[in-house]
TILUMVEX-410545 format. One line per field, with one value per residue (C-alpha): residue number from 1; x, z, y. Coordinates in steps of 0.001 Angstrom, whole numbers. Layout:
% TILUMVEX-410545
vexdo: NUM  ...
X: X  ...
Z: Z  ...
Y: Y  ...
//
This chain:
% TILUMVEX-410545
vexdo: 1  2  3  4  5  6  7  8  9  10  11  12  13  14  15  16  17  18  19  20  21  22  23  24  25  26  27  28  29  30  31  32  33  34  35  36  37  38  39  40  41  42  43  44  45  46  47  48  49  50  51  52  53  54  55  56  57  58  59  60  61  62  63  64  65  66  67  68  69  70  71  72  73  74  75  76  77  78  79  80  81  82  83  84  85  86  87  88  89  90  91  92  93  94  95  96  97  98  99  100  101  102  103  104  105  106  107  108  109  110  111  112  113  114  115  116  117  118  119  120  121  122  123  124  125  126  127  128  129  130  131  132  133  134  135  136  137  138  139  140  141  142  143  144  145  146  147  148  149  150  151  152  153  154  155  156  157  158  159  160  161  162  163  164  165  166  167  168  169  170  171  172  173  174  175  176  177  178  179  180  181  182  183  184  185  186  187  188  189  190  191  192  193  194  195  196  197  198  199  200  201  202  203  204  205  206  207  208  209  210  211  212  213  214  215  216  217  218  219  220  221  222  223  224  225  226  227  228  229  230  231  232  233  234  235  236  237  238  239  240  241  242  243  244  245  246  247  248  249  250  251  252  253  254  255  256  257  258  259  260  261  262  263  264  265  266  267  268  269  270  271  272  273  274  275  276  277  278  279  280  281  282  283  284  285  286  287  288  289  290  291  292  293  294  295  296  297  298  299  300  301  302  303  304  305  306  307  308  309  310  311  312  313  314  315  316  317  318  319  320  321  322  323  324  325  326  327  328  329  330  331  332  333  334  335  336  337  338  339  340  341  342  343  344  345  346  347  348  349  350  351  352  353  354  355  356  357  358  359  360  361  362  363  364  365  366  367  368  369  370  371  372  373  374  375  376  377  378  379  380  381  382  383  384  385  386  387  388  389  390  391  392  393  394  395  396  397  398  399  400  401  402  403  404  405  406  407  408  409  410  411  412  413  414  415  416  417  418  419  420  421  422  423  424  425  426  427  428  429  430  431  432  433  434  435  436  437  438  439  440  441  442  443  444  445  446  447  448  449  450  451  452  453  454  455  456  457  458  459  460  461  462  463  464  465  466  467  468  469  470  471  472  473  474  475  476  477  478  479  480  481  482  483  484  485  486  487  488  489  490  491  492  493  494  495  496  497  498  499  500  501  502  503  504  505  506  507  508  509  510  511  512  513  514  515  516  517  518  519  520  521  522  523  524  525  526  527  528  529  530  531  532  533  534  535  536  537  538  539  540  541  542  543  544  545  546  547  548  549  550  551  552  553  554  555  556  557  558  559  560  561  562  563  564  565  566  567  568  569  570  571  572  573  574  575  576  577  578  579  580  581  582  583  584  585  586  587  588  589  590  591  592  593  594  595  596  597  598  599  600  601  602  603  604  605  606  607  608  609  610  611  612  613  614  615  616  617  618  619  620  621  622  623  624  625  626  627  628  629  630  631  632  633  634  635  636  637  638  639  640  641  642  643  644  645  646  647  648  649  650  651  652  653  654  655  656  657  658  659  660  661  662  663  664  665  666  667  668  669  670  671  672  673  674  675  676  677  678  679  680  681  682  683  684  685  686  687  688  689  690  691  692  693  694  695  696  697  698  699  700  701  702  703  704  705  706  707  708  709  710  711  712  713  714  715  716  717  718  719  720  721  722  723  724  725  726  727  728  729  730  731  732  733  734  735  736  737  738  739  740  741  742  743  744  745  746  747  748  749  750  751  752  753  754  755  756  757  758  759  760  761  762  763  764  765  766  767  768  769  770  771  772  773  774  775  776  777  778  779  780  781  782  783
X: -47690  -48422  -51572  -52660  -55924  -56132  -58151  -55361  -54348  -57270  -57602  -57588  -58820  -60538  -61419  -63626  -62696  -66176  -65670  -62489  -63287  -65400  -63062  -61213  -58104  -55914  -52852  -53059  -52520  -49038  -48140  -46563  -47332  -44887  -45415  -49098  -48767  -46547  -49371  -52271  -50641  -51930  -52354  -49120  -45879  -44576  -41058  -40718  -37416  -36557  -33674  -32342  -34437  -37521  -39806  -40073  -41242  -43959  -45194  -44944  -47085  -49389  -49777  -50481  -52965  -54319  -55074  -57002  -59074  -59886  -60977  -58804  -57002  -58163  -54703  -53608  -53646  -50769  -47084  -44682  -41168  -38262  -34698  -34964  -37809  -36840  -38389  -41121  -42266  -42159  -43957  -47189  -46838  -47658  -49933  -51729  -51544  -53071  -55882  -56725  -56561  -54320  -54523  -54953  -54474  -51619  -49340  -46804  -45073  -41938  -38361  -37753  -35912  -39284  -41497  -39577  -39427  -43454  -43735  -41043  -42884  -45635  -43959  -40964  -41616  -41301  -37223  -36851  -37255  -39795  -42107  -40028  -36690  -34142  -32232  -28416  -26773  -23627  -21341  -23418  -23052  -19175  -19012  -20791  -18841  -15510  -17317  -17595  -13945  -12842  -15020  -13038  -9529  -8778  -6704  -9166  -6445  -5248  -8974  -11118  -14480  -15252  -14333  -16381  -19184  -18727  -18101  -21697  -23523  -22492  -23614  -26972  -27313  -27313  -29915  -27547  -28034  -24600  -25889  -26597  -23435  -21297  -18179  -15848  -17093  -15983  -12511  -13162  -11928  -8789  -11379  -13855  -16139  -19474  -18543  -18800  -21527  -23219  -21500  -22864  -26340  -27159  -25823  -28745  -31069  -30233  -29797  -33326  -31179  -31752  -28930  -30360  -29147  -31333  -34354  -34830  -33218  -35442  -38783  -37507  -37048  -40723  -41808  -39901  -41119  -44259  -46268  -49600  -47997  -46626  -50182  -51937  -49061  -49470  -53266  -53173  -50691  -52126  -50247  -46185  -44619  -41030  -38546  -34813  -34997  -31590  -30214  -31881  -29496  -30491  -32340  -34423  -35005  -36225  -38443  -40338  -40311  -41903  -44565  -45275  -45904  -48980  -50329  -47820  -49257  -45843  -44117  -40245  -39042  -35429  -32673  -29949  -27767  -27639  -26748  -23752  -24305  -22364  -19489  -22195  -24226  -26651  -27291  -27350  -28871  -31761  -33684  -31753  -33564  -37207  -38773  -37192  -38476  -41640  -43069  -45446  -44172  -44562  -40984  -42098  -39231  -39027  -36935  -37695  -35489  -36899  -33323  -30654  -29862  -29682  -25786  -25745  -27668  -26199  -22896  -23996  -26093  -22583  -20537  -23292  -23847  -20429  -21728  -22772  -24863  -27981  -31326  -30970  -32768  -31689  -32696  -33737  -34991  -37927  -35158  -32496  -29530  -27520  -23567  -22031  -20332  -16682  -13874  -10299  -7050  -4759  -1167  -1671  -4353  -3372  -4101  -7352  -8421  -7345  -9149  -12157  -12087  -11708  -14456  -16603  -16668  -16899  -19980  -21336  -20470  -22327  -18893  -19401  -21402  -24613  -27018  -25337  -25469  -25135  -22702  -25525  -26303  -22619  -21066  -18101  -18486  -14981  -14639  -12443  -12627  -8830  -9418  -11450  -8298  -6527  -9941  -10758  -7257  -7783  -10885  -10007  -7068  -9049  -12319  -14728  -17198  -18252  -19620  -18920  -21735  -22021  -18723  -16977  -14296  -10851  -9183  -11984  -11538  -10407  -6982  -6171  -6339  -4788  -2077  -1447  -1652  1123  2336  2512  3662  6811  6947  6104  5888  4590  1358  -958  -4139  -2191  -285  -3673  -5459  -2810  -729  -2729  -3510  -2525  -2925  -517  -2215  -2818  -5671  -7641  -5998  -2814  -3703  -4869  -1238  298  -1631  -1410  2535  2117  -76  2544  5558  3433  4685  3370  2092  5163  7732  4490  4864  8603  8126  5544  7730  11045  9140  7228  3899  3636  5042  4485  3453  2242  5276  7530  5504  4700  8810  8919  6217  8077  11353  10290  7954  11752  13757  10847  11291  15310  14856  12444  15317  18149  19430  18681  15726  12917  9777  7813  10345  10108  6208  6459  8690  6350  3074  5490  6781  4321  2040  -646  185  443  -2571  -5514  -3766  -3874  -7780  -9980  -12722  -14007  -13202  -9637  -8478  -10194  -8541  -4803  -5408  -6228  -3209  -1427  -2980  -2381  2092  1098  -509  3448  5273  3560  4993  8960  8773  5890  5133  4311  1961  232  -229  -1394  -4015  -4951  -5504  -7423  -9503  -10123  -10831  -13684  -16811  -19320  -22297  -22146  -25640  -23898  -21750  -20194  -21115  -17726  -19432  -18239  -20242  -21721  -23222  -24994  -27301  -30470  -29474  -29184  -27731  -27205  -23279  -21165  -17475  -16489  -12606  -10070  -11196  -7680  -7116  -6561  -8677  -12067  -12103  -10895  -7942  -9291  -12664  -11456  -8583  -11031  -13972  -12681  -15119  -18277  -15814  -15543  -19038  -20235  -17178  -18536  -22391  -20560  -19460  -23329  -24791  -22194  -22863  -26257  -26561  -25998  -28862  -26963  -23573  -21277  -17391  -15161  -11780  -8176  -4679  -1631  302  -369  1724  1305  2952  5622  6528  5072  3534  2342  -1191  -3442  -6766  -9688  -10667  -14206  -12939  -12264  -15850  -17369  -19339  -17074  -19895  -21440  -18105  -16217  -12460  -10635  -7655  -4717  -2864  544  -439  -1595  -2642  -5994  -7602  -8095  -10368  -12969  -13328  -10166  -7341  -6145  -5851  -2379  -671  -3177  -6265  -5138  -3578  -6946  -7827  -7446  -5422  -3014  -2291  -1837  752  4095  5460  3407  4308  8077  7891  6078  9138  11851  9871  9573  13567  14583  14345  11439  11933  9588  8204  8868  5798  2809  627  2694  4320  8060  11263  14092  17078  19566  18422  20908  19247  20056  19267  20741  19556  18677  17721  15115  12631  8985  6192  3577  926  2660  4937  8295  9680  12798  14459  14534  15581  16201  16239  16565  14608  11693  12769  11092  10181  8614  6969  6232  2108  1344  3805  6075  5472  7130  7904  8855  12370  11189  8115  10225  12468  15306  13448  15354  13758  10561  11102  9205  6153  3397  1532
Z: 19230  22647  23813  23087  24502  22736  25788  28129  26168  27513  31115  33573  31341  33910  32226  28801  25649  26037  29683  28913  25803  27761  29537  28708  28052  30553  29389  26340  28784  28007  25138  22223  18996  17917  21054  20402  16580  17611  19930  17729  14845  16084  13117  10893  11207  13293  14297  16902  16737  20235  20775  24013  27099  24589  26835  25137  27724  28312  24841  24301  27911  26850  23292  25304  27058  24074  22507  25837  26302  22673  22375  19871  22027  25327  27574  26410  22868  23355  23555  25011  24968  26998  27591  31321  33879  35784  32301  32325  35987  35054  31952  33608  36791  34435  32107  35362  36193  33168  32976  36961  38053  37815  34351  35002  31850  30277  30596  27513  28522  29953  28588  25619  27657  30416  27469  25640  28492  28740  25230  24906  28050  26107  23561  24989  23330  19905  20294  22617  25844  28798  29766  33479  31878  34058  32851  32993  34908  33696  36225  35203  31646  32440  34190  31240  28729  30809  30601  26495  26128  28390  26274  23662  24892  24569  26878  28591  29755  26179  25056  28088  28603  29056  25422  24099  26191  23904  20823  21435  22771  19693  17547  19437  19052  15273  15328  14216  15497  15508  11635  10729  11751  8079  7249  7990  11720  11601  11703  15503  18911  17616  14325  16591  17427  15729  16742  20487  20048  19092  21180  24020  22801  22993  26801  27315  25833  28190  30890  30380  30327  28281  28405  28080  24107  23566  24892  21742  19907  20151  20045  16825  15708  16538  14811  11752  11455  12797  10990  12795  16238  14719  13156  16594  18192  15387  16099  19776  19646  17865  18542  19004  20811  21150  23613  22578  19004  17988  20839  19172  17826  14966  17139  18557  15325  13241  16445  16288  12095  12583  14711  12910  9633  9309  11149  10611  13780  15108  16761  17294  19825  19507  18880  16244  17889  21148  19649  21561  22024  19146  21103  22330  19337  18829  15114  14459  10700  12789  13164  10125  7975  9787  6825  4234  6318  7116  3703  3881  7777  9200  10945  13670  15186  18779  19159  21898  24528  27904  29894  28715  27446  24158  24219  25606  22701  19899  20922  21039  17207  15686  17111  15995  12685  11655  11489  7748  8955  10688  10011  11226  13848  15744  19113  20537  23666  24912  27280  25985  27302  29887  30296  27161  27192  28686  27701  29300  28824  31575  31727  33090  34219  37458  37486  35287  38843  40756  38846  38161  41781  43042  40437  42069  45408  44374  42547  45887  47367  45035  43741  40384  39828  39857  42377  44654  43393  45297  44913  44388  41006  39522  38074  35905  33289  31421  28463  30268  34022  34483  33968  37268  39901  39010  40507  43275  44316  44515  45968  48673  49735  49674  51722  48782  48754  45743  44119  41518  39194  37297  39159  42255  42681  41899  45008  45575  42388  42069  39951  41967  45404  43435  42825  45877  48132  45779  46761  50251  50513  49013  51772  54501  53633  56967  56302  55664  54518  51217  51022  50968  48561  45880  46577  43981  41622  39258  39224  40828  41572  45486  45564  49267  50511  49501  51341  53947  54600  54161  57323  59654  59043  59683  63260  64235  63831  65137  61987  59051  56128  54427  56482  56764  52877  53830  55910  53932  50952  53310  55030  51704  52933  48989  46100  42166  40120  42990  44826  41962  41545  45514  45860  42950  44361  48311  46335  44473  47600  49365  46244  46006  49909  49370  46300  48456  51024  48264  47932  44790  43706  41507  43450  40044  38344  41190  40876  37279  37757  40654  38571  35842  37745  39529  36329  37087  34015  31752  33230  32011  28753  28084  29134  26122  28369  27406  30921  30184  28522  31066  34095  32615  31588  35615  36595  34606  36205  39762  38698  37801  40602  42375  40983  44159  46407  47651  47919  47928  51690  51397  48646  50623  53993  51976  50441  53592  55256  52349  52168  56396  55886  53509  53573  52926  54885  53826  52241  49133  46485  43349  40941  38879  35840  32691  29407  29088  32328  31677  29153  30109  33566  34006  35939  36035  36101  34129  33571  30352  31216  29210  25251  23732  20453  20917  24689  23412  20536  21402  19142  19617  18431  15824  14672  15237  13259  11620  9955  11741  15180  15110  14410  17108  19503  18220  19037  22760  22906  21726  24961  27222  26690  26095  30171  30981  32022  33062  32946  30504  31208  28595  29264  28125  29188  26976  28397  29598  31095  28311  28810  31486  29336  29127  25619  24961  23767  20867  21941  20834  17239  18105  20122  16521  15763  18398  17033  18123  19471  21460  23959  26281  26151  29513  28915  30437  28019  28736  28396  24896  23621  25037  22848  21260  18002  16680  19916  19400  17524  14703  11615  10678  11747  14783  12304  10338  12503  13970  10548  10520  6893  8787  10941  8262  6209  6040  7389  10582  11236  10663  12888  15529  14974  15663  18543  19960  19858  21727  25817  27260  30171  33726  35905  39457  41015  38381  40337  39494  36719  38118  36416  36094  37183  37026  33300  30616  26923  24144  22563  22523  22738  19061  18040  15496  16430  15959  18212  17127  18104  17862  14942  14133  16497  18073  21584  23345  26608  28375  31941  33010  30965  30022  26980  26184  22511  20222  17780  14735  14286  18720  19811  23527  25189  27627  26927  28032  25901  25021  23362  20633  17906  15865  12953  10485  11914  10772  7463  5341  7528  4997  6807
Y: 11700  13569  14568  17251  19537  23182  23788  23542  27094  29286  28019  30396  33200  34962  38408  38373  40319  42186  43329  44616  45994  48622  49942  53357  53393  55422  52906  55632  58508  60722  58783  60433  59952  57890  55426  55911  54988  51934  50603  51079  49418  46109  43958  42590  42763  46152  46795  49278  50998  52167  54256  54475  56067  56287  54645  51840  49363  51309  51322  47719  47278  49279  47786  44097  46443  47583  44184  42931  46320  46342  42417  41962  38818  36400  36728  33419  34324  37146  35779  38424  37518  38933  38100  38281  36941  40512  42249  39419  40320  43983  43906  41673  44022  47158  45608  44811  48368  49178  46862  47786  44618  41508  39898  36269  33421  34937  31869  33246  35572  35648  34545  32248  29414  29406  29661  26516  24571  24353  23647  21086  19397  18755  17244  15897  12409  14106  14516  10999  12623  12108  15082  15180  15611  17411  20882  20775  23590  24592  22474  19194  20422  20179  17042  15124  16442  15523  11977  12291  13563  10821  8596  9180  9119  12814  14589  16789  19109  19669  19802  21280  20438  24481  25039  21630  23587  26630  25401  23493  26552  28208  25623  25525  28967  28734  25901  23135  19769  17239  16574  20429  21623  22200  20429  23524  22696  18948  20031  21956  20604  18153  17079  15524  18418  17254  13386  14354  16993  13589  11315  14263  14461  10927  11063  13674  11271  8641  10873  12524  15808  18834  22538  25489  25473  22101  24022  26472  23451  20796  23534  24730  20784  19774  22850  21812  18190  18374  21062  19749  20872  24250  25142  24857  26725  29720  29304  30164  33172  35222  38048  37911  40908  40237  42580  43089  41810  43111  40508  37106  34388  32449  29625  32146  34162  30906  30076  33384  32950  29834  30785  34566  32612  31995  35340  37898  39812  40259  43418  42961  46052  46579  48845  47951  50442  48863  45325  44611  40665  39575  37540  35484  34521  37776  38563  41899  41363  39999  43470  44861  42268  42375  44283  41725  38981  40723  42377  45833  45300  49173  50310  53091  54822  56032  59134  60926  60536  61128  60182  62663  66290  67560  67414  63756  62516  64505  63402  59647  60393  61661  59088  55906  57921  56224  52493  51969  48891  50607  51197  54777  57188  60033  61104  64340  65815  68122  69372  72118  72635  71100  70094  69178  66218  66345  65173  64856  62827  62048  61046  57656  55113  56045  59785  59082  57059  59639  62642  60708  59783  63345  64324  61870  63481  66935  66254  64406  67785  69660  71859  71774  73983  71926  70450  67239  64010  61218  58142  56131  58240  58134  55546  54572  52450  50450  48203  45320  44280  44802  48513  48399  48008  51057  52327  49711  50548  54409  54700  51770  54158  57441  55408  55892  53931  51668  48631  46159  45374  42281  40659  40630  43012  43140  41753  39245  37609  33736  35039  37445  35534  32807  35089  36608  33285  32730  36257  35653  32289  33747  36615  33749  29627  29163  30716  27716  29548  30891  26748  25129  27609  26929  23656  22131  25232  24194  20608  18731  15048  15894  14928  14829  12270  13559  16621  15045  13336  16554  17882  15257  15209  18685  18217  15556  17889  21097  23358  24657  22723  23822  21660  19065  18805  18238  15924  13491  13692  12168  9331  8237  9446  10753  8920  9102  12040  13511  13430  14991  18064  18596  18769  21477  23415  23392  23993  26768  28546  28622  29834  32491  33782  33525  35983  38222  38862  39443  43100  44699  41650  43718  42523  43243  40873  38230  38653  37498  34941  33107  32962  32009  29355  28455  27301  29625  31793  28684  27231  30163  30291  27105  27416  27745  29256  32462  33772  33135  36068  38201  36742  36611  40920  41084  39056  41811  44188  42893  42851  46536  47160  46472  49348  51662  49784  49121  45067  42147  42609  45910  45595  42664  44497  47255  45298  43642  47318  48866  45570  45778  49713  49077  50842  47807  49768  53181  54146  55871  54000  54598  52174  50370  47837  47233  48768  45414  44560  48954  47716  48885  50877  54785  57299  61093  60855  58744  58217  56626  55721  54344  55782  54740  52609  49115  49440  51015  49942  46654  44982  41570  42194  43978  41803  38605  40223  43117  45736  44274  43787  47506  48776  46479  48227  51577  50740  49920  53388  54630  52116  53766  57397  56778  55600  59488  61826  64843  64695  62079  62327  60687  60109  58525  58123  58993  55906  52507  50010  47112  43628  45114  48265  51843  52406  55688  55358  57016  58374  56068  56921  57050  60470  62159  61079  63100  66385  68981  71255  69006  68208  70397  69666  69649  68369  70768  72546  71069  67207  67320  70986  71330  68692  65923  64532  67030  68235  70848  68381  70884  68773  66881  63707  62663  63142  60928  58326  58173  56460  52541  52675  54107  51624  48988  50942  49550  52666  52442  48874  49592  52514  49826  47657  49847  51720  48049  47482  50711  50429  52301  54196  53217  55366  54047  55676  54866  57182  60680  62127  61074  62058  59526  62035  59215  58545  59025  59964  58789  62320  65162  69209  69996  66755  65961  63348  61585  60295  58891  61474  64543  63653  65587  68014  69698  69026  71745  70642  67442  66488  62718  60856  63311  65532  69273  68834  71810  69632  71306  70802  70082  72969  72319  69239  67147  63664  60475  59531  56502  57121  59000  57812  59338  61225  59393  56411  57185  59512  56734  56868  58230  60119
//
């Protein structure tokens, strides 16, 4: 048993209950009611339902304020638990401001892995480790369970170490030890998940090693087995104030259960609205549950908004009114009025960059009709990093200036200078900064002193590591594994610069064919990381990025140029981040790109977790327009360039759940009728293919299948409309045909590859050819 001195709790309390208790209480100042009524309710259980921009952090400061100045609590009796130390500094840096002075003693508060990590020092002994253990950063993490998987003669590349490290995390974040986790997990990672979760565990031991999972994991252990050590714990904090509830996993939710038991003087702050955590291990049900949990508990809801207009937050209410699984609020402002929210579809990704770049600097200029706003207060918020270069590439070319939040950007990412050292090695083998970033990505067995022999051949001949490589492999300076793949890799670099000199060679197709060829495109998807997804979209996005350009040098020079023409200094930026990495940040403009089915919401998290995929996709959408204060911009292309092929796109159904007075529609009249979803789509076919039955009827899915068969026609330049004059259609004047949004219609008139349909419901439009079928084609769509 470890020592243990409740007097070690209180030292350092430097101010006593009765001196603050006289005080007044200017912390109460400009509160309204609601945020007054939240922190006065200081005994049992209280959730505080904070919509966004609510002020929220100010009401649960001044509630820890509240329980000092009153003497209801010593500082060390309060725990006050955040998910960041950035929201821990704030929140003791206004309670100081509060109190009038520095609050000394109040050693709980702060995050749950720095509040574990004292704790589980203390009692370290309790779950086999000593009170100096060390905490595993991810790459250690890594290493040790390449060790394990060795261990066990598993073929780490078949079975990464990265995806061992998730599978673990996730396990840890449900509380389950090697012997909680349940038999359906036994069958993960090759059937021997739970055997080297073990196998890994008792390596920590040894190791005096913790992760950051064990840390909630072994606190929530001791709790459980030792209810001596849990009672004094529930003695000293008396009161529990918990930030971001409707982001806890399950270790962190039993962990505040635990120590709330015996009390009840909790007060959870969250917003189940903004829960958008679920990929990595956040429980909504968490805050939806609190009252079930938490009997006679009071639920106080803060509604007023004191970050956006009226517009902005009716738009956001209607849209998150759709999600069945809610508690329920609705936010309103003192302030009437202001721009509506906007909305505007494009006719690529390519002019949506374009327009919203254009937009950007007229604002900055102050042309639109209201008051300048600087770079610095825009920004443009996606749902997937790929989306970003279509951007990154615009605003490069045009010199305006931006940043990357949460990421580097698009050209400085490992994939992408992966892939263009690849690039450029097939434009020029002799240039040795591009051979030594990727002559052993992906593995090939050169190891160091493999590349070291390729160099010095390469110093000895005075040429380029290219004909060094040659020349190691003829004099037997490289044999073995190493050897064979070396010779593919030289073989293929001048096959590559042979195909980039051949007349007629489609530098998008030779692109393809190198990271093909090359392994790289194997190698992320064989990676069971969850970055790997992510960076294999972006290598997509870079062979897109081609079609601008006449040939592969080109397209490199003109990345070098934009890259050297960079405005790193200039005082204003435009921020780029994805909705994600916006949680919790404002700004007066922001541009909501890419609202098309299948994008926003995204298929994958709604074909991995269906209904409860998509209302955690649609509470996305609430966070994003919710970062507004004056002006919200939502936007969507009518085609995309998907897996090599132009696929005309349907706007994101969440559009069609916009209230209709609330948005301004500015979509011209000749892309798609002057609107879209209940902000001016007239009832008929694209109502109802907004619905999701829709896109599960047979008819639908045949209509997919036979779209999928017929050739779709290219743009050459994806940054303008461009008509294929040398096209020859497979229609006719007077044919009858379907597309998907606009259903049946009439040609009118066809020139190239672009046909002038009158579509009976969406009126004249011009179309791409191949985005239409043969109405016969699609007579037993039920729509």
């Amino acid at each position: 048993m470890s020592s243990f001195d409740e007097s070690d709790a209180f030292e350092g309390a430097s101010l006593s209950a009765r001196a603050m208790a006289a005080r007044p209480a200017p912390y109460l100042d400009g509160l309204n009611p609601a945020q007054r009524e939240a922190v006065e309710a200081l005994n049992g259980p209280v959730l505080m339902l904070a919509g966004a921009g609510t002020g929220k952090t100010r009401a649960l400061t001044a509630r820890i304020a509240h329980l000092l100045a009153r003497g209801q609590a010593r500082p060390n009796e309060i725990l006050a638990v955040t998910f960041t130390n950035k929201a821990a500094r704030e929140m003791k840096e206004r309670v100081a401001r509060f109190m009038g002075e520095a609050v000394e003693g109040m050693p709980w508060m702060g995050t749950f892995h720095s509040i574990c990590v004292k704790i589980l020092r203390r009692h370290a002994e309790l779950v086999g480790l000593k009170s100096n253990f060390t905490i595993l950063d991810t790459d250690d993490q890594i290493r040790l369970l390449k060790q394990v998987i060795a261990a066990a003669n598993i073929d780490e590349k078949r079975w990464p170490a990265r995806q061992l490290a998730g599978l673990i995390d996730n396990w840890k974040n449900r509380a389950w030890g090697p012997e909680q986790v349940p038999s359906a997990g036994a069958s993960a990672f090759n059937h021997m998940g739970t055997e080297l979760y073990a196998a890994y565990q008792e390596r920590l031991l040894t190791l005096n090693a913790v992760d950051f999972g064990d840390l909630l994991l072994h606190v929530v252990t001791i709790f459980q087995n030792h209810p001596d050590i849990l009672e004094q714990y529930q003695r000293w904090f008396r009161y529990i104030l918990v930030d971001e509830y409707q982001d806890t996993n399950i270790a962190q939710y039993l962990w505040l259960r635990l120590l709330a038991a015996k009390h009840k003087n909790i007060c959870c702050v969250g917003d189940d609205d903004q829960s958008i955590y679920g990929w990595r291990g956040a429980e909504v049900g968490n805050i939806l549950r609190f009252e079930k949990d938490f009997p006679g508990a009071k639920v106080i809801k803060l509604e007023q908004n004191y970050r956006s207009t009226e517009h902005i937050l009716a738009a956001a209410s209607g849209l998150i009114s759709a999600n069945a699984g809610r508690l329920g609020k609705t936010l309103w402002t003192d302030a009437e009025g202001g721009e509506k929210v906007r909305l505007i579809g494009h006719w690529d990704g390519e002019e949506e960059a374009r327009w919203i770049g254009e937009e950007a600097e007229a604002l900055q200029r102050g042309t639109r009709g209201l008051d300048p706003v600087s770079l610095n207060d825009q920004s443009i918020l996606v749902r997937a990093s790929h989306q970003m270069r279509a951007f990154e590439d615009r605003f490069l070319t045009i010199g305006l200036p931006y940043r990357v939040i949460g990421g580097p950007r698009f050209y400085e990412r490992m994939e992408t200078r992966d892939a263009m050292a690849y690039f450029r090695l097939a434009v020029s083998p002799e240039d040795d900064l591009a051979f030594e970033r990727v002559v052993n990505t992906p593995k090939r067995g050169l190891g160091d002193k493999g590349q070291q022999v390729i160099q010095r051949s390469a110093r000895e001949a005075g040429a380029s590591l290219h004909v060094g490589a040659r020349r190691a492999l003829a004099s037997g300076g490289l044999s073995g594994r190493a050897a064979g793949q070396l010779l593919q890799f030289v073989d293929n670099i001048d096959r590559w610069h042979g195909l980039t000199l051949r007349e007629g060679q489609s530098h998008i197709e030779l692109a393809e064919m190198i990271l093909e060829e090359s392994g790289y495109t194997e190698m992320w998807q064989n990676d069971k990381t969850p970055e790997a997804p992510g960076r294999l979209e972006n290598l997509k996005e870079l062979v897109k990025a081609l079609e601008a350009f006449d040939n592969l040098q080109g397209f490199l020079e003109h990345v070098s140029l934009i890259m050297d023409n960079d405005s790193q200094d200039a005082d204003e930026k435009i921020s780029i981040m994805t909705l994600h990495a916006a949680k919790g940040l404002e700004f007066p403009v922001v541009f909501l790109p890419g609202w098309e089915d299948g994008l926003f919401p995204s298929q994958r998290s709604m074909d991995e977790s269906g209904l409860k995929g998509l209302e955690e996709e649609r509470r996305l959408a609430y966070v994003g327009i919710t970062r507004a204060e004056r002006l919200c911009t939502i936007s969507f292309a009518g085609n995309r360039r998907v897996y090599g092929q132009w696929q005309s796109q349907l706007p994101s159904r969440f559009i069609d759940e916009l209230p209709a007075r609330h948005v301004e529609v500015l979509t011209p009249p000749g892309l798609y009728g002057g609107g879209y979803g209940a902000a001016g789509m007239s009832a008929g076919i694209e109502e109802r293919a907004a619905r999701a039955d829709v896109y599960n009827s047979p008819g639908w899915k045949r209509l997919q299948e036979r779209s999928a068969t017929r050739p779709v026609s290219q743009p050459r330049e994806a940054r303008n409309v461009v008509i294929d004059l040398d096209a020859v259609s497979d229609f006719t004047e007077g044919d009858r045909v379907f597309h998907q949004k606009f259903g049946y219609g009439t040609i009118e008139g066809i020139e190239g590859d672009k046909l002038e349909v009158s579509f009976e419901r969406a009126g004249l439009k011009h179309v791409v050819a191949g985005f239409v079928v043969a109405a016969e084609a699609a007579d037993d769509v039920p729509f």
